[in-house]
C-alpha positions in Angstrom: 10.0 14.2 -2.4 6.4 14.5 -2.0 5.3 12.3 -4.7 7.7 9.2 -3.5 6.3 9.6 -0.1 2.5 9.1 -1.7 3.9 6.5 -3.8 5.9 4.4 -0.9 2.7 5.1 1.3 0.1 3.8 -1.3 2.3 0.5 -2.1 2.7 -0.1 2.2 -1.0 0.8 2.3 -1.3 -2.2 -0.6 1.3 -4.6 1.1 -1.2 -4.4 4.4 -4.3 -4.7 2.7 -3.0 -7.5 1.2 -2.4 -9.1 4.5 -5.8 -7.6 6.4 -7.6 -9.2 3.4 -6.3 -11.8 1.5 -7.6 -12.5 -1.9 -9.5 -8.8 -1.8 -6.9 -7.2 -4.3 
């Protein structure tokens, strides 16, 4: 559905920005 696609997309957008900048979130 549309709402598990924002949700997955947030939470992979999280998982990079995580690894782009450590520490930051």
């Amino acid at each position: 559905s549309w709402e598990s696609y924002l949700a997955d997309r947030e939470k992979r957008f999280a998982d990079v920005s995580e690894e782009v900048f450590p520490g930051l979130f």
